[in-house]
N, C-alpha and C positions, 0 to 999 in steps of 0.2 A: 504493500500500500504506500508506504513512503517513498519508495522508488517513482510510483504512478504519480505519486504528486509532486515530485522535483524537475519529474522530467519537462511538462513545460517552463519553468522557469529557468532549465538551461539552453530550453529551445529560445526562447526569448534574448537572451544574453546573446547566442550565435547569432542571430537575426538582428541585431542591434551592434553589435562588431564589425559584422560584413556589412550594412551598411556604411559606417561610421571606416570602415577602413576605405570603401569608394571614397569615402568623402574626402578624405587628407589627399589622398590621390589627386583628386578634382583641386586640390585648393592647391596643393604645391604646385601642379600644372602650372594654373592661372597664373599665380604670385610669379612663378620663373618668368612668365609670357610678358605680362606685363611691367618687369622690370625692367626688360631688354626694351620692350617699347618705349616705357620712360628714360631709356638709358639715350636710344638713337634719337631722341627729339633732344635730351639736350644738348645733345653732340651737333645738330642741328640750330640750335640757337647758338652756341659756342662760335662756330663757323660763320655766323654770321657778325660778329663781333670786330672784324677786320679794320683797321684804324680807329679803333677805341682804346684811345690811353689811358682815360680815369678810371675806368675798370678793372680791378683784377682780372689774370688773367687763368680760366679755370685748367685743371690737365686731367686726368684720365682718373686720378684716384680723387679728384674732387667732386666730380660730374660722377663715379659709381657711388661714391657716398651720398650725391644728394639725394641718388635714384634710391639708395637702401634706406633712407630717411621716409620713404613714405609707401614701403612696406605692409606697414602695421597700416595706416589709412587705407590702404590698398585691401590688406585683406579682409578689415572690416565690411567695405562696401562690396565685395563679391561672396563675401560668405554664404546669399542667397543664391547668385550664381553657380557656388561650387557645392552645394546641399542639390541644387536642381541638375546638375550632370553625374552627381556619386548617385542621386536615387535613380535617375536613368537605368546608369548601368548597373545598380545592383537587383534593381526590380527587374530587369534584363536576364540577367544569370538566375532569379527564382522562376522565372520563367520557362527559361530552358529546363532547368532541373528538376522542374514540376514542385517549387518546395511550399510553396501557395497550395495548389493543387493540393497535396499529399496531407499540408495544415486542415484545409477545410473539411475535407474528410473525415480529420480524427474528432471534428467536432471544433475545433479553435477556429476562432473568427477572425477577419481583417483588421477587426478594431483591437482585437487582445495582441494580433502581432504587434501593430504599429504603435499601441499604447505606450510601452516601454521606448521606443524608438525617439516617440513625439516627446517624451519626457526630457530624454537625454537629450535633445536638438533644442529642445527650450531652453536648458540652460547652455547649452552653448549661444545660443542669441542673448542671453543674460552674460554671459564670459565678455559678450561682443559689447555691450554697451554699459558693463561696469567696470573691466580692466583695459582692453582694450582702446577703450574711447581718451581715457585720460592719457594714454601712452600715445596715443595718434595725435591728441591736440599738442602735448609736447614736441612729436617729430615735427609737423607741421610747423610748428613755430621755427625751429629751426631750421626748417627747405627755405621759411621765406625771409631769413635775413639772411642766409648762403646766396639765395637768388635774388635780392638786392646788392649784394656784396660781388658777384660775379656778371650778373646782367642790367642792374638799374630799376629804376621805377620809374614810372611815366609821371612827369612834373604834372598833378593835378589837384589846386588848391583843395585841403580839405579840412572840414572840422572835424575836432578829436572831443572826445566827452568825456567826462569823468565825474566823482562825486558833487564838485562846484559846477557842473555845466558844459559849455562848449568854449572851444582854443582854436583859435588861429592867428597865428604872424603873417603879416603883409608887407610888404617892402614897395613902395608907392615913393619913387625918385628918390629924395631926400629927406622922406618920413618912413618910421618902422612904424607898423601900428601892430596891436596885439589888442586882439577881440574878443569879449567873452560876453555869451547869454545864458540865462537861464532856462530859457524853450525856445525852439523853431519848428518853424513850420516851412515844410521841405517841399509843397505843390508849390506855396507861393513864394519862395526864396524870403520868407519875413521872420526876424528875430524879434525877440521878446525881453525886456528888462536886462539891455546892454551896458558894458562899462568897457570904454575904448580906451587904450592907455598910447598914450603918442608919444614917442623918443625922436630924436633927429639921426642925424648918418654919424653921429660917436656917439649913438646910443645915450643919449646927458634927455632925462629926464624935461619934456615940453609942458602935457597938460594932462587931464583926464577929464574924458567926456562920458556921463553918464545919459539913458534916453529908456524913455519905458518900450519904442519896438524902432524897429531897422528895416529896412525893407533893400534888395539889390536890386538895380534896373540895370542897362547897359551902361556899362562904365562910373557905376554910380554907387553909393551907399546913402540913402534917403533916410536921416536920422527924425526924432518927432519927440517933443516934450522932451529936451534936452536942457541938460546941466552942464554946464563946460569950467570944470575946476584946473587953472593954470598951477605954475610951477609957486607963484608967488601967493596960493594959496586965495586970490581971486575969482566968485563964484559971479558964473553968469549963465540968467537961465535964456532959452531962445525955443521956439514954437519946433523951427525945421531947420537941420543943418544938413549941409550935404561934404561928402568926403567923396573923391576925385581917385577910383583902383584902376588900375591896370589888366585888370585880368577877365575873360569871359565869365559871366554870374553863371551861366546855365549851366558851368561844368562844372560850380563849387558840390561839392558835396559833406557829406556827414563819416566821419570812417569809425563806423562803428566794429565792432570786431567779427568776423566770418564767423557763421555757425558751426564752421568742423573746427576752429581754432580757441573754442567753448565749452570747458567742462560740460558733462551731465549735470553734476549736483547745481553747477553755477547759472545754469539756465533764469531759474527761475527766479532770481534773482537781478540776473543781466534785463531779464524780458519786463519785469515790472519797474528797474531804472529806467529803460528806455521807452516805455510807455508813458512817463511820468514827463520825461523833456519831449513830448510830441513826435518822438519818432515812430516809421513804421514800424510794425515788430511782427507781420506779418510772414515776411522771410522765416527769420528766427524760431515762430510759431509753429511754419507747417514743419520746417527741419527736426524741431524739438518731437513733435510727432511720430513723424518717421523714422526717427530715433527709437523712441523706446515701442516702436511697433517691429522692431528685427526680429525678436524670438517667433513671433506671429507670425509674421514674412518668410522666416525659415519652414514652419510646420506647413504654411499656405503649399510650398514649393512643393514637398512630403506628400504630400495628401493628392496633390493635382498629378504629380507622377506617377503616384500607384494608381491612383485612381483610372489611370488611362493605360499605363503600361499593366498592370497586374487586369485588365480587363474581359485579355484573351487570352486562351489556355495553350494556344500554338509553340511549339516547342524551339521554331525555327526562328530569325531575326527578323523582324518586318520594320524595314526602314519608314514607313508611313506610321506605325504606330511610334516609334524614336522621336520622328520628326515632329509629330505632332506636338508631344510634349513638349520639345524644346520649344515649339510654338507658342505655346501654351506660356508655357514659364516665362517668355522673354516678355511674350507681351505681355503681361501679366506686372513686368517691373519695369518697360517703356511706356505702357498707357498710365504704371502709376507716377512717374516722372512728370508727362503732363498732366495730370489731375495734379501733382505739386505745381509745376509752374501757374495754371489759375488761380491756388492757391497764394503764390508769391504775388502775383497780379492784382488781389482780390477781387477778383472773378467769382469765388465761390470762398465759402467762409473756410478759414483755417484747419477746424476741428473735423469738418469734411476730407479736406483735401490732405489731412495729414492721415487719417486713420481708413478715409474709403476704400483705398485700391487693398492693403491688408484686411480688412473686414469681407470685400467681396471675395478674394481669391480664398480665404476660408472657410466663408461657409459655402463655397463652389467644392471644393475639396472634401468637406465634409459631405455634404449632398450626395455627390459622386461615389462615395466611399462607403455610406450607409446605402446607397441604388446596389450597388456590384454585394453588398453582405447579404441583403434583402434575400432573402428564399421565394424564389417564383413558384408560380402553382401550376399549374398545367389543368383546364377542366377537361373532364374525359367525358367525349361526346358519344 
């Protein structure tokens, strides 16, 4: 009797191995793949670097280190990928070997195989977005000051934010000016409860202009309800002042921090600062989302494999049912890319676009997978 009863839970164990061993398979593939391709593009930006002096200049062990710096981001984001190509080919091999087949017979169901399976893949999607994430935001920081330190940045005025608000220095002829608000508002280029702090070209302290909002037009800063405190400690207030920039308004931006360069735990946090000074946080939102929906997203992949490959009892390879799946799977996390970007757009609310395309592709999965357990009847006529 004890025998009877161990033995499926070492059938479960072997069925959850072999999957789990496709899988690593699947994922070192990728990770190799895709390193080489990060390695040839920037072997490709390098090359185009030719009479750049201010630059460092990168050599062969500094371009494979950027490329192993983002590894760990790398294997985060295919982990779905590479759960959707092990269960292929593992449900491929039960297949052949009739090991479904031979299960359903003795009475074990689809859902008790895959039970143990979906367990362990959950926490692997939990591995993904509680050790993994913090390690990836770290490499990531350091790809992109290596890739400003070897290729540059694109000169684009921008505000920085922090607990006080928003920063930027402006160099306007023979005035530095250094800008701070407490909220903006980013449709209409207009700042809110400014304090301008004005030096000249040896930096020797001029005036300070305070103004309750700011507004940028072309070449312009349109100050309102303005205080203008000089060096001699002379307050004068004035309706409208205007300050005279250099630089296109439409391309100022906001440089709030990239959501993969973002803790987990810090999200929530960063998202209710930046809600607080009038930014969008919409971006941030749906990312946050599809963050902590990867364990879901892995099991989605699971479910929609077997579901299709474990379908047919055919012992031989059927490229059309293969294909399928991989049909299945990709579009499955290209249609949910664009339901994120609507999402980033606001097109459609955040909470939608972050958790829809993982909701649908699960309980498609499930669906499919309680259809194929389902016992048909047959009436006899």
């Amino acid at each position: 009797m004890l025998r009877l009863t161990n033995q499926p839970i070492i059938l479960y164990k072997y069925f959850t191995k072999d999957l789990f061993k496709f899988f690593i398979f699947a994922l070192f593939f990728l990770i190799i793949l895709i390193f080489f391709i990060d390695l040839i593009e920037l072997f490709r930006r390098s090359s185009n670097k030719v009479g750049v002096n201010h630059l460092l200049k990168a050599n062969f062990v500094d371009l494979a280190g950027m490329a192993s710096l983002k590894i760990i981001g790398n294997s985060q984001k295919i982990l779905p990928f590479a759960v959707l190509i092990g269960s292929i080919g593992c449900f491929n091999q039960w297949r052949k070997k009739n090991y479904y087949v031979i299960s359903k017979a003795s009475g074990i169901s689809l859902w008790k195989i895959l039970s143990p399976i979906l367990v362990c893949f959950f926490f692997v999607g939990l591995f993904s977005i509680i050790i993994l994430n913090p390690f990836s935001t770290l490499m990531n920081n350091k790809y992109e000051n290596l890739q400003t330190l070897f290729f540059g940045k694109a000169n684009i005025q921008e505000f920085s934010f922090d607990t006080k608000g928003f920063w930027i220095k402006h160099i306007s002829g023979n005035r530095n000016l250094i800008i701070n608000a407490n909220k903006i508002d980013e449709k209409t280029n207009t700042l809110f409860d400014l304090n301008i702090f004005e030096y000249d070209e040896n930096k020797i302290f001029k005036k300070k202009i305070k103004a309750e909002k700011g507004k940028f037009t072309s070449q312009k800063l349109l100050l309102f309800n303005v205080q203008s405190l000089n060096k001699k400690y002379k307050m004068t207030n004035l309706k409208k002042f205007t300050y005279s920039i250099n630089f296109d308004s439409t391309q100022l931006k906001v440089a709030t921090k990239k959501p993969d360069k973002i803790f987990l735990l810090d999200f929530p946090y960063y998202l209710i600062k930046m809600k607080s000074y009038g930014l969008n946080i919409s971006k941030h939102l749906v990312y946050f989302f599809k963050l902590i929906c990867q364990p879901f997203l892995i099991i989605s992949m699971i479910l929609l494999s077997a579901s299709l490959m474990l379908r047919s009892s055919e012992r031989k390879v059927e490229v059309g049912i293969v294909s399928l799946s991989l049909v299945v799977g990709f579009s499955l996390y290209f249609i949910g890319d664009f339901i994120f970007a609507l999402g980033f757009s606001e097109k459609i609310p955040p909470v939608l676009a972050g958790f829809g395309p993982t909701l649908i592709g699960l309980f498609s999965g499930c669906y499919l997978i309680s259809d194929i357990d389902e016992i048909k009847y047959v009436k006899n006529r």
